[in-house]
C-alpha positions in Angstrom: 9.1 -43.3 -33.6 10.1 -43.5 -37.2 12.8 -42.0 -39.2 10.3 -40.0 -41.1 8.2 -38.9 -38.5 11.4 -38.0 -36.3 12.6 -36.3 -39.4 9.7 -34.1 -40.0 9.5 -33.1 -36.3 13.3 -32.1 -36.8 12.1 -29.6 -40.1 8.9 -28.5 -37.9 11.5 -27.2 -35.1 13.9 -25.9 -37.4 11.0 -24.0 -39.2 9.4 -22.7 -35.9 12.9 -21.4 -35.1 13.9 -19.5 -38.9 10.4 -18.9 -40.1 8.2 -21.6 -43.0 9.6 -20.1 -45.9 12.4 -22.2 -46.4 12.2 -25.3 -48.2 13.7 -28.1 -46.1 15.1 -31.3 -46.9 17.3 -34.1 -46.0 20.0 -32.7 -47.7 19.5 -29.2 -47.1 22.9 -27.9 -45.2 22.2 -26.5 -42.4 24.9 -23.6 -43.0 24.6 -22.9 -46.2 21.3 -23.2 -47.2 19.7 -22.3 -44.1 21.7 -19.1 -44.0 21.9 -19.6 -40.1 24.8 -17.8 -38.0 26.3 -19.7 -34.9 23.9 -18.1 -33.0 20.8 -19.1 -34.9 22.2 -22.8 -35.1 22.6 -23.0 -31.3 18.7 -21.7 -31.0 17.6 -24.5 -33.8 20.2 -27.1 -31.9 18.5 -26.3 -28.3 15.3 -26.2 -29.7 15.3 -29.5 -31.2 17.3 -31.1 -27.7 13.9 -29.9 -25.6 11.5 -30.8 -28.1 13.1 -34.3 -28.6 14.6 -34.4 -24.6 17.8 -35.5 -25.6 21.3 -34.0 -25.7 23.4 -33.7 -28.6 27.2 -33.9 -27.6 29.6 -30.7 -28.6 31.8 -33.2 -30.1 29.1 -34.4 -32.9 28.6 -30.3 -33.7 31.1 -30.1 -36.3 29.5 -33.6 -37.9 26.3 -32.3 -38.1 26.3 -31.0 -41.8 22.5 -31.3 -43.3 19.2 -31.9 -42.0 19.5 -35.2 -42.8 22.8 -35.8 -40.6 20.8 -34.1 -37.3 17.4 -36.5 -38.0 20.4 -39.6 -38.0 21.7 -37.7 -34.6 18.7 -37.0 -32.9 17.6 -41.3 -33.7 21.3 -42.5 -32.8 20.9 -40.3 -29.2 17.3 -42.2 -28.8 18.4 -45.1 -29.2 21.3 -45.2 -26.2 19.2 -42.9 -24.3 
């Protein structure tokens, strides 16, 4: 699978998750852009672990600033998995 294809799958979960009307990016933040609570971020986060069957470690959580940094997550956890 390819960065960009992994990447869009990554905005297609996010979306089904927080509704299409955001505009999503690369460098969209997560937080701040996304307007997500700790809650909402746990759904996306579990949402994109099933859909990609993978697990992201607690520890990279606080890394995890953009869209961008979760697509080079998600390819990083494929690639030892």
């Amino acid at each position: 699978m390819q960065q960009d294809e992994i990447h869009q799958q990554v905005v297609a979960a996010i979306q089904s998750v927080i509704g299409p009307e955001h505009r999503i990016t690369a460098e969209t933040n997560i937080l701040r852009d996304l307007s997500l609570d700790s809650v909402a971020v746990m759904d996306v986060i579990l949402h994109i672990e099933t859909q990609f069957d993978t697990m992201i470690p607690m520890n990279q959580f606080a890394e995890i600033q953009t869209v961008g940094d979760l697509t080079q997550v998600i390819i990083a956890s494929k690639k030892i998995a």
